[in-house]
C-alpha positions as CSV (number, residue, x, y, z in Angstrom):
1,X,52.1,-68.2,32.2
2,X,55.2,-66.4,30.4
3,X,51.7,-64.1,28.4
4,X,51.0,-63.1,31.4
5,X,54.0,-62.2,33.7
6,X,54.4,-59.9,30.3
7,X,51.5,-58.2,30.3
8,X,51.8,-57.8,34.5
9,X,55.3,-56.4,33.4
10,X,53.4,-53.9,30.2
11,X,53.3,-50.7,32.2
12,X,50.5,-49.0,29.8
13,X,48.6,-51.7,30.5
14,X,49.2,-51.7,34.6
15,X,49.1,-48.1,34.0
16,X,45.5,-48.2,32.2
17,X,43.8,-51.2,34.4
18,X,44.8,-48.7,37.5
19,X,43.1,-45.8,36.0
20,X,39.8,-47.8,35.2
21,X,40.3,-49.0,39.0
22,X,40.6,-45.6,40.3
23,X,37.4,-44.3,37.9
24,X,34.9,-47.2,38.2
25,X,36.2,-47.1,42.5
26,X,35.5,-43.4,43.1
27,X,32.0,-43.9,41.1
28,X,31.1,-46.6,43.1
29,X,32.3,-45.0,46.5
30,X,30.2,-41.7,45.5
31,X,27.0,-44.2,45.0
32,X,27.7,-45.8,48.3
33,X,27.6,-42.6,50.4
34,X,24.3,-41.5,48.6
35,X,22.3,-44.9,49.2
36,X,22.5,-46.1,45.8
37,X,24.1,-49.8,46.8
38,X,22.3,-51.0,43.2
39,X,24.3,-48.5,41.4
40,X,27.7,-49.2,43.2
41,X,27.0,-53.0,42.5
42,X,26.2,-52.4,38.9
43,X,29.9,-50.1,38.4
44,X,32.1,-52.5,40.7
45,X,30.2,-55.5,38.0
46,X,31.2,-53.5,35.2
47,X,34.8,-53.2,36.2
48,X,35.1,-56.7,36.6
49,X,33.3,-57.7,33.3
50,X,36.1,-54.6,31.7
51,X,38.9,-56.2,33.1
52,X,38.1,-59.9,32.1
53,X,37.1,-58.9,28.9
54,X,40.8,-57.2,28.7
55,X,42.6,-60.2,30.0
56,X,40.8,-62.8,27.2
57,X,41.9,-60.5,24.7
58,X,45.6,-60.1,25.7
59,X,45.9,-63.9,26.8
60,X,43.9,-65.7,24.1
61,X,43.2,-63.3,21.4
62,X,39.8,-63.8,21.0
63,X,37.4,-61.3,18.9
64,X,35.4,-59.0,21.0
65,X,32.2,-60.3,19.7
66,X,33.2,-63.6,21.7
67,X,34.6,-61.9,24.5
68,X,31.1,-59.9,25.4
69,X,29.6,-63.6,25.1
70,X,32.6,-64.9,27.3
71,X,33.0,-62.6,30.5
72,X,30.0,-62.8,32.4
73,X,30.6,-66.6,32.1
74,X,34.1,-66.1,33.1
75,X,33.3,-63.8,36.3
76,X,30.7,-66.8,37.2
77,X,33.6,-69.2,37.3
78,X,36.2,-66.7,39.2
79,X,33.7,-65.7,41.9
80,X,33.1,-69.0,42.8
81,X,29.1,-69.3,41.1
82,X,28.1,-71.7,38.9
């Protein structure tokens, strides 16, 4: 738990997980207002699969080879699908 209350208190970090936020939300938003609901799905997806991928590697270290392997498995469990 101590891992991650420092990375919540790592302000490049915050700083950088806002800015995807902001990117990946305006993209999405502009695909919402022109009928592409696919498109918006796919970007607010990508986000999430980003920011677990992020978390693994600052909490557990793992190599990115295992992390791309990892986080779609890892949404599946957070959102509740199994």
């Amino acid at each position: 738990m101590t891992d991650f209350l420092d990375l919540v208190r790592n302000p490049v970090f915050v700083y950088g997980i806002v800015t995807l936020a902001i990117l990946y939300g305006a993209s999405a938003a502009i695909a919402l207002l022109s009928g592409e609901y696919r498109t918006a799905e796919k970007l607010i997806n990508s986000y999430l699969n980003i920011l677990t991928m992020l978390l693994l590697s600052k909490l557990t270290g793992l190599p990115l080879a295992l992390q791309i392997q990892l986080a779609p498995g890892v949404m599946l469990v957070l959102m509740g699908a199994s």
